[in-house]
Every structure is written in structure tokens, then in C-alpha cells.
N, C-alpha and C positions, 0 to 999 in steps of 0.2 A: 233332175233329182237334186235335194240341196244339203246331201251330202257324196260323197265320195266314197266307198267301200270295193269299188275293183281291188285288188290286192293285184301289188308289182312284184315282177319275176323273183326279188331279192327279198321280200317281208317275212319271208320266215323267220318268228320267232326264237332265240336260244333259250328262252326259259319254258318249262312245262307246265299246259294250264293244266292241273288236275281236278276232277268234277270228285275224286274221295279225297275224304278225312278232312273234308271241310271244315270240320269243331274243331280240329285240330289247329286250324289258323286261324280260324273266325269265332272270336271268342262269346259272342251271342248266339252262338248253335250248339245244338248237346249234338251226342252223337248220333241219337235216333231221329232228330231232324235230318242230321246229316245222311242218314244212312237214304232216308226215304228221298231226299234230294239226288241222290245219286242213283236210286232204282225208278224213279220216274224218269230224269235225263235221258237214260238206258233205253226204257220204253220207246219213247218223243224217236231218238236218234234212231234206234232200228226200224221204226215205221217205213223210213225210206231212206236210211245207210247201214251198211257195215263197219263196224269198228274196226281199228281207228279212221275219223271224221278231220280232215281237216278245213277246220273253221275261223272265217273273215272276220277278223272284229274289228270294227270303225271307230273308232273313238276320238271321238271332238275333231273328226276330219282326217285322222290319221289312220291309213289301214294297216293291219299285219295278218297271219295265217298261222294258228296253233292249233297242233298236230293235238288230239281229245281222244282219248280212251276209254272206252266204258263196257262195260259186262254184259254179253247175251243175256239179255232176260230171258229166263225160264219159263214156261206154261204158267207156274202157278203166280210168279209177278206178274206176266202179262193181264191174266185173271183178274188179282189184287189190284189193278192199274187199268183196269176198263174204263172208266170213267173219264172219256176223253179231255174233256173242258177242265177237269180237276188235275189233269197228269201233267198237261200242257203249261197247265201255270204251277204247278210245282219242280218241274226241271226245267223252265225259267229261269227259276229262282235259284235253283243249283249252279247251272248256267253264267246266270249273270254273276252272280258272287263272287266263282271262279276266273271272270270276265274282267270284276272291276278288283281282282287284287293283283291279277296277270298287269295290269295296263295301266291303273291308277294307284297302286300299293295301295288300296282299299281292303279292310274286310270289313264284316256283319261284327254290331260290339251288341243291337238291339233292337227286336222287331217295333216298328214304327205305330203308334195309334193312329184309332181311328181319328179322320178330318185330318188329316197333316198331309194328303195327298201323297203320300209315299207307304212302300210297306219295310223298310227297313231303314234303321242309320247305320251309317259305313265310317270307320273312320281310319287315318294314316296307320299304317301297319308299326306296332310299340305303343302308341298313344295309350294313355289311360281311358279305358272304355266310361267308366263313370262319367268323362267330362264331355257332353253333348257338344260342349262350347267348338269343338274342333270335328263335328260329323256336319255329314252329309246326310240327306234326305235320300233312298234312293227308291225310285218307281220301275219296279219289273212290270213286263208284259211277255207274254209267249204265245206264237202264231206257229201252227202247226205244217200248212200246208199254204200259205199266202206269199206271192214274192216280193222283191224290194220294192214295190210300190203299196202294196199294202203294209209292208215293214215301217213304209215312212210315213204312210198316213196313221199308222200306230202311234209311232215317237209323237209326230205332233200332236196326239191325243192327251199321250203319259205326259209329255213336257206341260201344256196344259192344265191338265191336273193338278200338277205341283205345283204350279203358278196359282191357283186357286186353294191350294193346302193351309190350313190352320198352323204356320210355323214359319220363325223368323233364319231358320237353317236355312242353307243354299243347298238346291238340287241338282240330282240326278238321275236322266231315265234313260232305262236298257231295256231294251227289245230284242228276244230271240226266235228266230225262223229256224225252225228243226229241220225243214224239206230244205231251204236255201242253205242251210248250215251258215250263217251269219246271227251275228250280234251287231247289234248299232248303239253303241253310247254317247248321250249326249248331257252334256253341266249347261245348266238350264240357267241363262242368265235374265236379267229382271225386268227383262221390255215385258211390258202385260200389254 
């Protein structure tokens, strides 16, 4: 594997990743992004956990394990939320955002265009969201039921892509396994 994501006895996180109120930190999400971000995570998570999930996140090599909370979905979210390949990559995206402000003091300031091989810029938690000059590029993927071997031949897909994205920002791609209950984050540096 060519990262590392076993989580050691002592990685337990003190800070709490939260998958709500995301528009509340991340100033490029309203709340009804936000809301649906945190009712698809729900979905993904209960497939194959109960809340609370405690989940691996890798990050540039370094692992830790945060304790993740999220809401029984109801019948009628479950319903709303059928759409498996569509729910999977929307609490992701919950997911990972919550991921990279946990681990990188990142949030979401603005969804990323098309051709920039990314779908959102992230930037330092206070920075002026207006000024790109200080974001990140960041590429989500979400794998529903695949384990760290197909997590990783993910990442090298997303890292990839960015590497091929129409933009001179530096990247980042996150990958999350709902059934493995891991995230893998990688800052994509510039060997093509």
C-alpha cells in the first residue's frame, strides 16, 4: 500500500469531526447544501454502520480516528436518497469537507469549475474566501462498499485528475470508504 492508514492505539482525535452545520464553517455552502450533505452521509454510513462511526483518516501519511455522528435516516430519506451512485458522492462530499477542516484547517469558500479537475476550493480556516490566491483545489470521490485497495487505486485516479485540471492552484484529493469507514487525503504534488 503506499500509504499508511492503520490507525495506533493512541490516535484518537480531541477535536470533533462534525458532518452538521457545515455552512456554518464553510463559507461556500448554504445550508441546504449543507443539510443534504449530512442526509446522504447518514444514508452511505448506515448501509453498513451504526452511529456513532469511528472513522480513519489518513492524511498526507498521518493516521488519526474521529469519533462521527450522524442521524438514522428515516423511510422517507432513505426513499429520497435511492439513488445510490448519486448519495455516495454527495456524503463524500460531506465527508470529506468535514475531513479536510478536521486535519487541514480547510473549509469549502467555492464549488470548483468545470476542467480544473477538482470539485471544490478549500481554503485556511479566516482567510478571505474571495482570494483564490491562498485555496486549494480539492477532488472528492466516494466508494461505497470497496476496501483500501480499491480506496487507493481511487486516490491515484483523483490525484491524477488534478494533475490534468485546467488550474494553476495546488491540489487536493479525498477519498471516502463508507463500508471501511476511512478517508485517505492526499496534497498532490507536481511530478506528472
Amino acid at each position: 500500500m503506499f500509504f499508511d492508514w492503520e490507525p495506533h492505539v493512541n490516535d484518537r482525535s480531541d477535536v470533533v469531526m462534525r458532518l452538521d452545520g457545515l455552512h456554518e464553517r464553510h463559507t461556500g455552502l448554504t445550508e441546504s447544501i449543507s443539510g443534504t450533505y449530512l442526509e446522504a452521509a447518514s444514508v452511505c454510513f448506515s448501509r453498513h454502520h451504526d452511529s456513532p462511526v469511528d472513522l480513519t483518516i489518513a492524511c498526507d501519511g498521518e493516521s488519526s480516528v474521529e469519533a462521527v455522528e450522524f442521524p438514522r435516516p428515516t423511510d422517507r430519506v432513505m426513499k429520497a436518497w435511492a439513488n445510490r451512485i448519486d448519495t455516495t458522492e454527495a456524503g463524500a462530499y460531506g465527508v470529506s469537507l468535514a475531513a479536510v477542516e478536521v486535519k487541514s484547517q480547510l473549509v469549502a469558500v467555492r464549488r470548483a469549475e468545470t476542467l480544473t479537475g477538482a470539485d471544490w476550493y478549500v481554503a485556511p480556516i479566516g482567510s478571505d474566501p474571495d482570494d483564490l490566491e491562498n485555496c486549494y483545489r480539492l477532488e472528492i470521490s466516494g466508494i461505497d462498499t470497496g476496501n483500501q485497495a480499491v480506496m487507493a487505486a481511487r486516490l491515484r485516479q483523483k490525484i491524477e485528475q488534478t494533475r490534468k485540471g485546467v488550474s494553476n492552484l495546488p491540489a487536493i484529493a479525498s477519498v471516502v470508504g463508507f463500508r471501511e469507514k476511512a478517508v485517505v487525503i492526499q496534497t498532490v504534488g507536481d511530478q506528472r
